[in-house]
C-alpha positions as CSV (number, residue, x, y, z in Angstrom):
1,X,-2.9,69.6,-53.1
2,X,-4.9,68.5,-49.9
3,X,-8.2,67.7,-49.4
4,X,-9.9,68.7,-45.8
5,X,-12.8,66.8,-45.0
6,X,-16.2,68.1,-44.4
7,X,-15.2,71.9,-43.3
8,X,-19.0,72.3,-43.4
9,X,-21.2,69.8,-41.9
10,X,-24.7,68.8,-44.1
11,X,-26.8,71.3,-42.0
12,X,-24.3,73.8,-42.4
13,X,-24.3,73.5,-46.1
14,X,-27.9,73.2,-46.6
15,X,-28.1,76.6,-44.4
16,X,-25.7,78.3,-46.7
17,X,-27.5,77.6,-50.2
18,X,-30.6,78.5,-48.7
19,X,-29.4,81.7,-47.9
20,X,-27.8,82.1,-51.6
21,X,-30.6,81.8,-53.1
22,X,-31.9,84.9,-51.8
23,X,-28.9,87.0,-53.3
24,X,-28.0,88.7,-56.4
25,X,-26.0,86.6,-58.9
26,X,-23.6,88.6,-61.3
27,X,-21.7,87.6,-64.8
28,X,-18.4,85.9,-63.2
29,X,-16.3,87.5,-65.9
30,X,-16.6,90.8,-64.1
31,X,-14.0,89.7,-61.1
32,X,-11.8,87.7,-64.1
33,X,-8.4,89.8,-64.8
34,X,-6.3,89.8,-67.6
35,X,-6.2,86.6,-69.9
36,X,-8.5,84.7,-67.5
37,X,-11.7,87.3,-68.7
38,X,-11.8,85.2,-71.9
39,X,-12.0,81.5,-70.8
40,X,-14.7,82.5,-67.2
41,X,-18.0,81.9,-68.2
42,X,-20.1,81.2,-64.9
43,X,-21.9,83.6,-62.3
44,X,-20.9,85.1,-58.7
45,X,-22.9,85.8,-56.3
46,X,-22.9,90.0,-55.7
47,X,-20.4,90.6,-52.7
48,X,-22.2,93.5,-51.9
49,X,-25.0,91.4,-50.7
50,X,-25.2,91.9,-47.0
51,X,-26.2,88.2,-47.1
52,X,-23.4,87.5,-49.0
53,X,-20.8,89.3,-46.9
54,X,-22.5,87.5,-43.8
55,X,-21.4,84.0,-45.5
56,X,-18.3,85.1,-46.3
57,X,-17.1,86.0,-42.3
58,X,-18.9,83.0,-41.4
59,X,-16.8,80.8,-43.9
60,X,-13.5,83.3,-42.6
61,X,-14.3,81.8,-39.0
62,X,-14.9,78.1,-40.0
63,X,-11.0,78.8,-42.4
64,X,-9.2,80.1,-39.5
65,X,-10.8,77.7,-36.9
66,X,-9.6,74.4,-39.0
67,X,-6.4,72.8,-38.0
68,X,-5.7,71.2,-41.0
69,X,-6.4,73.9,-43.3
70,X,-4.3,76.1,-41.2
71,X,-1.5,73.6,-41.4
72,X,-1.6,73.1,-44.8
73,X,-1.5,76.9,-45.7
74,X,0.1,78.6,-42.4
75,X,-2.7,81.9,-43.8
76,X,-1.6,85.4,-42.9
77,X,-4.3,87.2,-45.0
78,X,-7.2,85.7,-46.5
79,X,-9.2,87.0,-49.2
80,X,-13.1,87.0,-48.5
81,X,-14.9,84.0,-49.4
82,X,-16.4,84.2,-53.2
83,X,-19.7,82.1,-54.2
84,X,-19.2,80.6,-57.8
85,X,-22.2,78.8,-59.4
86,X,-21.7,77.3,-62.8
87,X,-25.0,76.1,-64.7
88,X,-25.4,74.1,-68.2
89,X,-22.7,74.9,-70.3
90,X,-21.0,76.9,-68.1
91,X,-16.6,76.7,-67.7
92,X,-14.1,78.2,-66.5
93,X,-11.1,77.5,-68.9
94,X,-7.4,76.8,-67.9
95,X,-5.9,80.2,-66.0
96,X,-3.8,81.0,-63.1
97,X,-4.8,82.9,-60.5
98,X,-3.6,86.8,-59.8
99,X,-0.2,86.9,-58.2
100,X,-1.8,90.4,-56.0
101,X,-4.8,90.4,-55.5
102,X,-6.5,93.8,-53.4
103,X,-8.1,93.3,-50.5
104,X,-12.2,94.8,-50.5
105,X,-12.7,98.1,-49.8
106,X,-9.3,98.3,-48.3
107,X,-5.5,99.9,-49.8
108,X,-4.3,95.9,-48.7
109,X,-2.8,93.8,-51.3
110,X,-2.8,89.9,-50.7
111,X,-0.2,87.8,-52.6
112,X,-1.8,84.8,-53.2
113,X,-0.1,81.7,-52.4
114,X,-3.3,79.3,-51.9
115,X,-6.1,78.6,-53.4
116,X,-9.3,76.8,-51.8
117,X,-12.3,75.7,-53.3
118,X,-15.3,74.8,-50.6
119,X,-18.0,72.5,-52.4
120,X,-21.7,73.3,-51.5
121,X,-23.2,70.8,-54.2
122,X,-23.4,67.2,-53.6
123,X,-21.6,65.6,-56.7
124,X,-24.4,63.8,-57.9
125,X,-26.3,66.9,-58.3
126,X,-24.3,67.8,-61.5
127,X,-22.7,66.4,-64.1
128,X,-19.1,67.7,-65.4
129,X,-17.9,70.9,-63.2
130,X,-14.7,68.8,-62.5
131,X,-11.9,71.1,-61.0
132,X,-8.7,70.1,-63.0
133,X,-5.2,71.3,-61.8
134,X,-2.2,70.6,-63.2
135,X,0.7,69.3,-61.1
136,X,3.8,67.7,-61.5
137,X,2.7,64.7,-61.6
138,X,-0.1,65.2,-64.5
139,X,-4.0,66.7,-64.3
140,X,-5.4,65.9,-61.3
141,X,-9.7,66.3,-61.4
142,X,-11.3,66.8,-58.1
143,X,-15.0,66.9,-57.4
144,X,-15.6,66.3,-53.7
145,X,-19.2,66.1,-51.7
146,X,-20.7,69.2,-50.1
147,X,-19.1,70.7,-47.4
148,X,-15.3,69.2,-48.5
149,X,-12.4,71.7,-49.5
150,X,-9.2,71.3,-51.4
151,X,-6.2,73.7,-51.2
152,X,-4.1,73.7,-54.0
153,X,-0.8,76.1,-55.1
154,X,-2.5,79.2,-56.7
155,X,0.6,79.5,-58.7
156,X,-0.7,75.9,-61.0
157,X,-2.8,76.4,-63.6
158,X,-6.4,74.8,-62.9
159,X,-10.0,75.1,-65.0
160,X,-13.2,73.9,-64.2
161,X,-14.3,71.5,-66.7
162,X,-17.7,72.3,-68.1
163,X,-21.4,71.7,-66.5
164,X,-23.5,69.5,-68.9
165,X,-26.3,68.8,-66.3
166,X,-27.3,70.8,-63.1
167,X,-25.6,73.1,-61.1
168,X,-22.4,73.4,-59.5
169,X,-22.2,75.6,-56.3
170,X,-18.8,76.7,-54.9
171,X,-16.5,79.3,-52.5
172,X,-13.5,80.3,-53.2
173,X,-10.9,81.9,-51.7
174,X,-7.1,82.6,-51.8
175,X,-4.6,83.2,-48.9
176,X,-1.2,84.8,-48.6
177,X,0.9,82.4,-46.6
178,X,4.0,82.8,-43.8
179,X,5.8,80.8,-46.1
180,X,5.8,81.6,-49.7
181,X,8.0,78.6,-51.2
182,X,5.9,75.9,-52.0
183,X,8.4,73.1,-51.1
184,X,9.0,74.2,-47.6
185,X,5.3,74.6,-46.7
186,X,4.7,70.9,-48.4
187,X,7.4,70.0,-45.7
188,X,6.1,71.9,-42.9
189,X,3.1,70.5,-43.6
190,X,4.1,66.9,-43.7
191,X,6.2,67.2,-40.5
192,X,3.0,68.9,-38.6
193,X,1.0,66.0,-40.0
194,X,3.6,63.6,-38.7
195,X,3.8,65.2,-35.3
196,X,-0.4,65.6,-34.9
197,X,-0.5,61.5,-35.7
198,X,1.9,60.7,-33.2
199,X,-0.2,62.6,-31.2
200,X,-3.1,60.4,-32.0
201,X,-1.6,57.3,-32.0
202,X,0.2,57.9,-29.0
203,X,3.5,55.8,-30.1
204,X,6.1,58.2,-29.7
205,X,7.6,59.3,-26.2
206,X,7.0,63.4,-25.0
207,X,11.0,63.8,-24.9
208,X,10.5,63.0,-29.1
209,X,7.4,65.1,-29.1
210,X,9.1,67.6,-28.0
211,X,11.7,67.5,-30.3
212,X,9.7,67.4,-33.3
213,X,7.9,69.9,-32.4
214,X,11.3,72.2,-32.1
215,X,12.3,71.5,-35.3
216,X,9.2,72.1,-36.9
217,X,8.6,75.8,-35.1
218,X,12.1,76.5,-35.3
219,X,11.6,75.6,-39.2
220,X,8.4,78.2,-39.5
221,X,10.1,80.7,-37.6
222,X,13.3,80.4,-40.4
223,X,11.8,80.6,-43.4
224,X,8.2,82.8,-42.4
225,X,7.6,86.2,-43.6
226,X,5.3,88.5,-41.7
């Protein structure tokens, strides 16, 4: 699980739920497959909404342009950004997301790998709407302020804890990654982290630089899948 800061900046955000809204919101348990239609119980804003489709390439830009998310998740497909909103009472029960998942208006199928959830409500606007997943190390809640993302396995299960007081605005999306093994993109991920620090901090020596970044490329190109 990692957390990117601030994907969108305040403006950004405030420019995005003033354009939602404007659009059509639908029952959320018409995108839910299989066991998951029983426990969704929120509303999703209508992706045939030009407006809607509009965010969504917007938020496919600001995805593909973040180094951090791209490092965590090496993407080679990404689903279109959804809009969630969950209101007073509203939950989204424990589930696991679709292992293939088609691509709109396209014969493409995405396996999905990652998940990412981009918050577009301040935390203090609601109470509740806690994203839970499960992990090896136990339930882990996030609820982060607007504009903040988390990427998390889509293979663990996760809910979103129930709204007892405003109104929780989200995207989602999933992406099919060059590297389908968890462990190994946790480790590439790590490594790339390592590298981009000693970057920063400038305490390691370009003849080491260069050598970590061998391994590391030498490690994507072993175990990607494209």
């Amino acid at each position: 699980m990692v957390v990117i800061d601030q994907l969108l900046s305040a403006k950004e955000v405030a420019v995005f739920r003033e354009a939602l809204l404007k659009t059509e919101w639908q029952n959320g348990d018409k995108t839910a497959m299989g066991m998951a239609t029983s426990v969704k119980n929120n509303n999703q804003a209508n992706p045939s909404d030009p407006i809607v489709g509009d965010l969504a390439n917007e938020l496919l830009g600001r995805i593909g342009s973040a180094a951090k998310v791209v490092s965590a998740a090496l993407p080679l497909k990404i689903f279109p950004p959804c809009f969630n909103r969950y209101s007073e009472s509203e939950e989204y029960g424990y589930h696991v997301d679709a292992a293939i998942m088609r691509l709109p208006n396209s014969n493409d199928v995405l396996r999905s790998d990652v998940s990412m959830t981009v918050f577009l409500s301040e935390p203090d606007e609601y109470e509740g709407g806690e994203l839970v997943i499960k992990t090896e190390f136990g339930e882990q809640q996030v609820k982060l302020p607007a504009g903040y993302v988390v990427v998390y396995p889509s293979s663990s299960l996760h809910k979103v804890t129930a709204v007892t007081k405003g109104q929780r605005v989200a995207a989602i999306t999933w992406m099919q990654s060059m590297v389908s093994d968890v462990t190994t993109r946790q480790s590439l991920y790590q490594l790339d982290q390592t590298i981009q620090g000693l970057i920063a901090t400038e305490t390691a020596s370009r003849e080491h630089l260069d050598q970590l970044h061998n391994v590391y490329h030498n490690m994507v190109r072993q175990f990607s899948q494209i």
